[in-house]
C-alpha positions in Angstrom: 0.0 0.0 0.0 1.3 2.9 -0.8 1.6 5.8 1.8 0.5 9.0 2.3 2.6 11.5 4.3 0.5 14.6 5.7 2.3 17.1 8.0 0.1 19.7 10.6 0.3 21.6 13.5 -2.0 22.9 16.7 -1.4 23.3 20.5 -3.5 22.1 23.6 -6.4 24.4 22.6 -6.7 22.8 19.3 -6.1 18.9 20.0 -9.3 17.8 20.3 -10.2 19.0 17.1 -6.9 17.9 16.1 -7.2 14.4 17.2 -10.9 14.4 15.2 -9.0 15.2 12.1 -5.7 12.8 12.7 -8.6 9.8 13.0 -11.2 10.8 10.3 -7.8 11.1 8.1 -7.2 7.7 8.9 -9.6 6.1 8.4 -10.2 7.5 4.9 -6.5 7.3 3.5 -5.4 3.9 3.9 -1.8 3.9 4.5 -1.7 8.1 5.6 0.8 8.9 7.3 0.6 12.3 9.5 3.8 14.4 10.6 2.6 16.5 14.0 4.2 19.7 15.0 3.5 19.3 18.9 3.1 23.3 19.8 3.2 22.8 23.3 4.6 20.2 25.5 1.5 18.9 26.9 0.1 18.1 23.5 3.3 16.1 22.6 2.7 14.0 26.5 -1.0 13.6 25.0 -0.4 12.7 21.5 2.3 10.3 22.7 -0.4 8.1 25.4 -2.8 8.2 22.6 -0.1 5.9 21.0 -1.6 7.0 17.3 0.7 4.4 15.4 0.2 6.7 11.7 1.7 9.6 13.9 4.9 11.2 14.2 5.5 13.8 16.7 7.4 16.4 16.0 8.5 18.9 19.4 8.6 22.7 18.4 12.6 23.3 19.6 13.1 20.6 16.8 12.2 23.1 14.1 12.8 26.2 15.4 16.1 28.3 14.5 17.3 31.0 14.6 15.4 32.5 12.3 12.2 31.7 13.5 13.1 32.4 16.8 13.6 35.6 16.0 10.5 36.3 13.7 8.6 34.6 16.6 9.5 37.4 19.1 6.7 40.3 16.8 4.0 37.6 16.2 0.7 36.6 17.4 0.0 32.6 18.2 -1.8 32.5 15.1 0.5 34.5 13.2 3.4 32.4 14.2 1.4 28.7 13.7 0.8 30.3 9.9 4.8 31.4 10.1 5.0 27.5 10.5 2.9 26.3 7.8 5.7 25.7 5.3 8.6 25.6 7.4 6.7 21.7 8.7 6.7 20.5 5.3 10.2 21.3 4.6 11.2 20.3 7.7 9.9 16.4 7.0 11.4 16.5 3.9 14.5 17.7 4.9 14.7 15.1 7.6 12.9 12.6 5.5 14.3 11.8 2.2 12.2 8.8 1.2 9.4 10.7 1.5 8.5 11.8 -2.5 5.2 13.9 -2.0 3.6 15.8 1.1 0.4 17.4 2.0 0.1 19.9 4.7 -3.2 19.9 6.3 -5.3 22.3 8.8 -6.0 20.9 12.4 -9.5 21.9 12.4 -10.9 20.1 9.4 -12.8 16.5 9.6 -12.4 13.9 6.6 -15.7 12.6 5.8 -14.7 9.9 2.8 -12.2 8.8 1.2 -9.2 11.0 0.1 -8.4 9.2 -3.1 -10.0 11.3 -5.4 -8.2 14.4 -4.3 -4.7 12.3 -5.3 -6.5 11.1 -8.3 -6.6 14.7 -9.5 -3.3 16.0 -8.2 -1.4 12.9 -10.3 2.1 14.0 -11.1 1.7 17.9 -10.2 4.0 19.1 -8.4 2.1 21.4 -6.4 -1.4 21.2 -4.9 -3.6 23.9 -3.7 -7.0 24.7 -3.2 -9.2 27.8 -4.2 -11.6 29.2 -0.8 -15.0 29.2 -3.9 -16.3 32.3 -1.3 -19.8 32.9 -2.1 -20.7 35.6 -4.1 -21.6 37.8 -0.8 -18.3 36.8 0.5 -16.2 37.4 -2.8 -14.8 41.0 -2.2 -12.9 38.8 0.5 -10.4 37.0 -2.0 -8.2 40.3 -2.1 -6.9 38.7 1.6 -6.0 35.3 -0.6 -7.7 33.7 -3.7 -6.3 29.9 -2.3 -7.0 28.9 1.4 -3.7 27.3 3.6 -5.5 23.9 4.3 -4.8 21.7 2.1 -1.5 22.6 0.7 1.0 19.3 -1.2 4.2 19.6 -2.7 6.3 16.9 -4.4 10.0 16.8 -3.9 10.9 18.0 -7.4 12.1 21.3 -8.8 9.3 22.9 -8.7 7.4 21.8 -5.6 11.1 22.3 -3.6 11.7 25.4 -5.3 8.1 26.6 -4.5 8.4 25.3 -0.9 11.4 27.0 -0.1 10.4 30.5 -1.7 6.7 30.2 0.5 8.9 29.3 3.7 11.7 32.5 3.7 8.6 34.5 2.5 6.6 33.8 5.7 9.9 33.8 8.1 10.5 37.1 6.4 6.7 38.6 6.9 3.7 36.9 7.9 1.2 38.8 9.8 -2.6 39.2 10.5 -3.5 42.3 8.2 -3.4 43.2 4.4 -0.2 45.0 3.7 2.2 45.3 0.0 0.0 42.4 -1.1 0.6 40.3 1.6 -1.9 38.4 4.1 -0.6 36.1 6.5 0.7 32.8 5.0 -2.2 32.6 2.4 -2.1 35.2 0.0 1.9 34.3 -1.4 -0.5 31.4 -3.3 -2.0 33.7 -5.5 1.0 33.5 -7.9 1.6 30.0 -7.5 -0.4 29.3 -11.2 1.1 31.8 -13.2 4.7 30.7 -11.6 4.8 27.4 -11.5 3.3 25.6 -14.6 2.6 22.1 -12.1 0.9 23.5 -10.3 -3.0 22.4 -10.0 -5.7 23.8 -8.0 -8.4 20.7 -6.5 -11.8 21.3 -8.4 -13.3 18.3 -6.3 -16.5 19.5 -5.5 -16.7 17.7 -1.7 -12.9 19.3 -1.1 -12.6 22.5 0.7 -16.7 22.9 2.2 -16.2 25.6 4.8 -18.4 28.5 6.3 -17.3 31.0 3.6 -18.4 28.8 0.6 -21.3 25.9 2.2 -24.1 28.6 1.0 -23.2 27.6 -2.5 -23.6 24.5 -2.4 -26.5 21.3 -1.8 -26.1 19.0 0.8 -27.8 15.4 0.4 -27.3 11.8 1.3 -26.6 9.0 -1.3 -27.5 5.7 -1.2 -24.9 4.7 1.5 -25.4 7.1 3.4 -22.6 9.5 3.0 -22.7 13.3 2.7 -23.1 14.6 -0.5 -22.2 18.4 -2.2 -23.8 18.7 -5.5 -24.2 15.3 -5.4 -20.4 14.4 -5.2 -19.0 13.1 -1.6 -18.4 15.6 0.9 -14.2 14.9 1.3 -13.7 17.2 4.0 -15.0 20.3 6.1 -12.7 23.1 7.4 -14.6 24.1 10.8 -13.7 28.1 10.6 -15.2 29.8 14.0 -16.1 26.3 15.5 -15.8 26.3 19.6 -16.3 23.5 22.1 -17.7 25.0 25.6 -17.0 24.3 28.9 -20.6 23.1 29.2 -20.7 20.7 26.8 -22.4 22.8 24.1 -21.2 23.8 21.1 -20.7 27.3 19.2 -20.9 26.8 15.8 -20.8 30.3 13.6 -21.1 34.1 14.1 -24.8 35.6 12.3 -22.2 37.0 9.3 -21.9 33.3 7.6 -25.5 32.2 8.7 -27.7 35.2 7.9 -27.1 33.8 4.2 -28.7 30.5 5.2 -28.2 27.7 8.2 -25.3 25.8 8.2 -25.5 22.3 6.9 -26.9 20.3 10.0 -25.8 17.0 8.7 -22.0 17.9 8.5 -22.1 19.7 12.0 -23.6 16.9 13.9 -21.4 14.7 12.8 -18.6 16.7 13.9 -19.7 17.8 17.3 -20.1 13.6 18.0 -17.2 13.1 16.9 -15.6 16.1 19.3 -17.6 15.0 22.2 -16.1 11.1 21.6 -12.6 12.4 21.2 -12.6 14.4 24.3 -14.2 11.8 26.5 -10.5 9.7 25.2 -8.7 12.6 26.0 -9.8 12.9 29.1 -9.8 9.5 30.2 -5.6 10.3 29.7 -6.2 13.6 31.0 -9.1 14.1 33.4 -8.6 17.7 34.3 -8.3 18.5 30.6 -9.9 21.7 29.4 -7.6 23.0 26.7 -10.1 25.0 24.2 -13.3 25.1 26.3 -14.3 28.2 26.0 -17.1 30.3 28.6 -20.4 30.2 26.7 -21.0 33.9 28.1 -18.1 34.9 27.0 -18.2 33.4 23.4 -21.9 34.5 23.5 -20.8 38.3 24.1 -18.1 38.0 21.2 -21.2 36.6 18.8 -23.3 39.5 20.2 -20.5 42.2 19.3 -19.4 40.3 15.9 -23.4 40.9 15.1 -23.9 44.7 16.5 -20.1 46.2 16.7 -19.3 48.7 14.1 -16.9 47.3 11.8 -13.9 50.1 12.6 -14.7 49.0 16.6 -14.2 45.6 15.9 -10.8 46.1 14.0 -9.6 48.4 16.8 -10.5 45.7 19.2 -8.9 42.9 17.7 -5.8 45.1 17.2 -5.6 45.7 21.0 -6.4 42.0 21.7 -4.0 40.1 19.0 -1.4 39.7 21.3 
């Protein structure tokens, strides 16, 4: 069987929703194999009792030099995870060379069938990305970055190693949480990739890439099985943008500004809030004080109440004050 190598990234705050991903990949790519950036050291401790046998952990002073150490000292959590996105990649290569072809994926996603037709597409590219489709409301929003960073492959040839390399010192170099010189975060230096690199291909699969910013597009329906469909193709995976677990066992799923279009699709979300409330009943069986990522519900409730009424130049100035 051939394998699959998959490289991503997240802290104690996203491991239950990083576990839910690491299994649903699993069990729909025979033979994956995922590379884990460990964030924090309890995640690693975690990870490592879980005993995951497709997993690899990876500790954060492994990949950290001086470089990044140095970027790391201007930057936001999230601003230095997306910092990270392609140094990960290059890391396992570097440290890996029988491994021919890599896919970085986002923690926060859950697989819902099998992967196969997403590698079916790619064949020999050398470079894989995926377009965010916003919705039409939504589309003034591709000036922050036509592609989206969650599915991301490259193949260790000249082009995916020379477009690797380029995306890594560009994020070392800048990568931060605002529009600026045509740059936003890690996810806006893909908007070239088409023009510049002629092996590159961008994933048309309908049931790849589903998230709050594009599901108002689309038809959800069952087939015969019982699977998840999109336009009558298999939902592949979900990217669960927004989504927090509460400290009281609830579940928050989106701010009014994606769901004002229309509901979110109840079929895909259920399935993932049983499958977070399974995973964190493991967790926690390892860990039983563990909390990591359970948010107040008054306080997530007051956010969703000032997303909804808050001027927009409020809102900016407040996350500004708050990024750090």
């Amino acid at each position: 069987m051939k394998a699959h190598h998959f490289c991503t990234l997240f802290d104690g705050g996203y491991l239950v929703k990083g576990v839910a991903m690491l299994e649903s990949l699993a069990r729909y790519c025979p033979g994956a194999h995922v590379h884990v950036l460990c964030m924090d050291v309890r995640t690693h401790d975690i990870l490592s009792r879980l005993g995951l046998s497709f997993v690899s952990l990876i500790h954060l002073h492994e990949i950290e030099t001086a470089a990044l150490l140095e970027a790391k000292k201007d930057r936001g959590v999230a601003e230095y995870c997306w910092t990270l996105s392609p140094c990960l990649p290059h890391f396992v290569l570097e440290n890996n060379l029988d491994i021919d072809f890599i896919t970085y994926v986002d923690a926060d996603l859950l697989f819902y069938s099998p992967v196969k037709p997403l590698f079916d597409e790619i064949g020999n590219s050398s470079i894989a990305i995926i377009e965010h489709r916003f919705s039409d409301r939504l589309k003034d929003r591709e000036v922050n970055g036509r592609f989206c960073v969650e599915w991301v492959s490259f193949r260790r040839d000249e082009q995916g190693m020379s477009c690797l390399a380029r995306w890594r010192d560009q994020c070392i170099e800048w990568c931060y949480y605002r529009l600026e010189e045509g740059r936003m975060g890690d996810q806006k230096y893909l908007d070239e990739w088409p023009a510049r690199y002629s092996a590159c291909h961008i994933l048309m699969h309908a049931g790849a890439g589903i998230a709050p910013w594009n599901y108002s597009r689309y038809q959800f329906g069952w087939d015969g099985d019982g699977q998840i469909t999109v336009d009558g193709a298999p939902l592949i995976f979900y990217h669960f943008h927004q989504f927090q677990m509460l400290s009281n066992g609830g579940f928050d799923r989106l701010s009014e500004f994606y769901t004002r279009e229309c509901s979110e699709p109840q079929s895909v979300y259920s399935a993932y809030e049983a499958t977070l409330e399974a995973t964190l009943a493991r967790v926690r069986k390892i860990d039983p004080g563990f909390s990591a990522g359970l948010k107040p519900a008054s306080k997530v409730a007051s956010r969703r109440w000032a997303q909804k009424y808050l001027p927009r130049r409020v809102k900016d100035l407040l996350h500004r004050l708050l990024r750090y």
